[in-house]
C-alpha positions in Angstrom: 127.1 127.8 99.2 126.9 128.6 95.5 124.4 128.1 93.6 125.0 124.6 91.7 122.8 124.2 88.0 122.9 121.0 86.8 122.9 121.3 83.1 123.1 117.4 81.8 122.8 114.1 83.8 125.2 111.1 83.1 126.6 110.0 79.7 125.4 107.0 79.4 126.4 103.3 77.7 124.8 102.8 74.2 122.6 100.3 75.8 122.1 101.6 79.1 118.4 103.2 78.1 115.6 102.8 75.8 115.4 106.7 73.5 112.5 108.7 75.5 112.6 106.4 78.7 115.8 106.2 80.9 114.7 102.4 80.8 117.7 100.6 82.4 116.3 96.9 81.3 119.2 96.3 78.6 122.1 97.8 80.9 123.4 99.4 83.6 121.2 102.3 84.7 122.6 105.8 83.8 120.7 108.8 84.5 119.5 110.7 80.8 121.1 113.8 79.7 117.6 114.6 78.8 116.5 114.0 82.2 119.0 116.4 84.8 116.5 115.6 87.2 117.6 111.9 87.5 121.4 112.9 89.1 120.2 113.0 92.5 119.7 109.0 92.2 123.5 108.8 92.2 126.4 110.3 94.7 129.0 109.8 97.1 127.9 106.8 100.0 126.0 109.0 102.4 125.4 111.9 101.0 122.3 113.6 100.6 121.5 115.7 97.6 119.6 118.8 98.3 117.5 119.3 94.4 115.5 122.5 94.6 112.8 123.3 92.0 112.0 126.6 90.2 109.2 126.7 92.2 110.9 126.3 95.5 110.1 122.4 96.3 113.1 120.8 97.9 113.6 117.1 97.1 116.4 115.2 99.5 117.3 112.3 98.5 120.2 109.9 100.3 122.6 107.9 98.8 123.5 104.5 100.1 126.7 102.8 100.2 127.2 101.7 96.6 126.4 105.0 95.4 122.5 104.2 94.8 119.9 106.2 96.5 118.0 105.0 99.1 115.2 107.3 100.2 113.8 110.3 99.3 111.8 113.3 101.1 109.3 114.9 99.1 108.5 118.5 100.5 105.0 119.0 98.7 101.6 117.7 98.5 101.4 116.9 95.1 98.1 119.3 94.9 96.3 115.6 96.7 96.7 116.5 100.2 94.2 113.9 101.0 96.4 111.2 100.1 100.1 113.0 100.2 101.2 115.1 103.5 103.1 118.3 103.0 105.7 116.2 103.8 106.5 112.3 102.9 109.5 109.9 101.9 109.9 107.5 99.3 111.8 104.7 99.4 114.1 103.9 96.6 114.1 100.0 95.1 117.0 99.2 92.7 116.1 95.5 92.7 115.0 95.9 88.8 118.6 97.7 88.2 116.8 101.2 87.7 115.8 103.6 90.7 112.0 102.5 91.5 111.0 105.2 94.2 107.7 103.0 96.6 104.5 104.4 97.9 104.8 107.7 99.9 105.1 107.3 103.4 103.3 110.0 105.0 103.3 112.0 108.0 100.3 113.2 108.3 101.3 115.3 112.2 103.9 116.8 110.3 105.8 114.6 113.0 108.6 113.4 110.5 111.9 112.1 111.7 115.1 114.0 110.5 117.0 113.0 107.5 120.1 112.0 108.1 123.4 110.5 106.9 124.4 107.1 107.7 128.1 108.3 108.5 130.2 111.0 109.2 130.7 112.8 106.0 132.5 115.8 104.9 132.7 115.9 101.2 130.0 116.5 99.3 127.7 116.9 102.6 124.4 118.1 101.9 125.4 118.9 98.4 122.9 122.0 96.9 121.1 121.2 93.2 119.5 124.4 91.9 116.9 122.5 88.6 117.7 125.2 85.3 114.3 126.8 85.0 114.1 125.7 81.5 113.7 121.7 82.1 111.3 119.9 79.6 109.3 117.3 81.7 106.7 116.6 78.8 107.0 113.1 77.4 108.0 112.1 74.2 105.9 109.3 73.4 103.1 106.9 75.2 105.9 104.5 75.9 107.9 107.4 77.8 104.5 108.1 79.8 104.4 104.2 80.9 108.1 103.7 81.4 107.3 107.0 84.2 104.5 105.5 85.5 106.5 102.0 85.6 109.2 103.3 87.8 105.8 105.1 90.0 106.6 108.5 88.7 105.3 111.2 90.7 103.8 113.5 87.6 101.9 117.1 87.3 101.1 118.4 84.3 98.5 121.4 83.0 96.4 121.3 80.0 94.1 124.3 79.2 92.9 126.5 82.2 93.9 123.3 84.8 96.6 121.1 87.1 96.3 117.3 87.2 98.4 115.4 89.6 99.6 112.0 89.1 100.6 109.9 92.0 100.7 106.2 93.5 98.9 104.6 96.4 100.2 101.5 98.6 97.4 99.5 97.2 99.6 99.4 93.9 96.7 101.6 92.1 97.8 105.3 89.9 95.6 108.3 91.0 94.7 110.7 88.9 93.1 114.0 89.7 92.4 117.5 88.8 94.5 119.6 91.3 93.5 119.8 95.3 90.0 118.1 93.8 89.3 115.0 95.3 85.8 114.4 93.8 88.1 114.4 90.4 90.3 111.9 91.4 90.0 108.4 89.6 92.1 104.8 90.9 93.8 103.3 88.3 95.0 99.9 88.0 97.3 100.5 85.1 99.2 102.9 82.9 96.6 102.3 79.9 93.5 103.0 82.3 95.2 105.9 83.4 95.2 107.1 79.7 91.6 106.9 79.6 91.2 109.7 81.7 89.4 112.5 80.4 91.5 116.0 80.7 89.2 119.2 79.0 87.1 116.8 77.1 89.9 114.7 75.6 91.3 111.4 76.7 95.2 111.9 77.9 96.1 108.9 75.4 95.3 111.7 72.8 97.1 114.6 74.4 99.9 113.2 76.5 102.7 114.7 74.2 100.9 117.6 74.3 100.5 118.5 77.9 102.8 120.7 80.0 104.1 118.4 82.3 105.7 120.8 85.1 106.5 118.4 87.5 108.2 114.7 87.0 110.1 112.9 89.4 111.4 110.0 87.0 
């Protein structure tokens, strides 16, 4: 199959999203055309989008019946292999009207079931998304940062010399850790504490827009 670059998401209504956030609170949810990334959420009932990253992590996710996604499988660690297994699932919640991906469901054996489509399906089967190397995941504003966090956005960014992962646990609480560095890892109960975490000596509330962020799944 050819290689398929997504270049833009959805158009979408004037009211659909808040600037900086995909926020879907004042519409019908559209993914951004600042966000490519946000297409797989939306396809033809039972399909399953294939979205490959520059770096070679493969995201499937499966679309339900009404065209919504329904679950996703996450092939990576997130750099917090003691809380995310090489491989784990997400499942997708739309009962907010925006895509709201749950806890990661884990399969710690590497004994994880295959993903498959709910029907026969023949167009648009296993559809390939190749991510354009030159996505910008770094967020706009501290209200962009708590909209991601909001829908429990998966997020790694660097800053200096290091990798920080961002990721969320059953218990409801944000984690927040220096790359495959558990001692580093702090439990947040909210977006606000999590901007109290100190990266290089400064507090991410101060250097959020500033941070490469080179991973974001919402």
């Amino acid at each position: 199959m050819g290689k398929r670059v997504v270049t833009a998401g959805y158009i979408p209504a004037a009211d659909a999203f808040c600037k900086g956030m995909g926020s879907a609170e004042g519409g019908e949810w559209r993914p951004s055309p600042n966000k490519p990334q946000d297409e797989r959420f939306l396809g033809d009932p039972g399909q399953i989008k294939n979205y490959t990253k520059p770096n070679g992590e493969l995201y499937q996710t499966k679309i339900g019946d009404d065209g919504r996604a329904v679950m996703e499988r996450h092939w990576t660690d997130r750099n917090q292999p003691w809380a995310h297994a090489k491989v784990h699932d997400h499942i997708i919640d739309w009962s907010k009207g925006y895509p709201d991906p749950g806890p990661a469901i884990n399969y710690p054996d590497g004994d994880y079931p295959e993903f498959k489509q709910f029907r026969e399906m023949k167009k648009a089967m296993g559809t390939v998304i190749y991510e354009p190397e030159d996505v910008n995941y770094n967020f706009e504003s501290i209200s962009d940062f708590k909209w991601c966090m909001k829908c429990h956005g998966e997020v790694q960014f660097a800053h200096g010399d290091k990798s920080y992962s961002i990721t969320h646990r059953a218990t409801g609480q944000i984690s927040i850790s220096e790359a495959n560095k558990q001692e580093t890892e702090k439990l947040c109960d909210t977006a606000d504490e999590v901007l109290e975490y100190v990266v290089n000596g400064e507090r991410l509330r101060d250097i959020i827009t500033k941070v490469k962020v080179t991973e974001r799944t919402i």
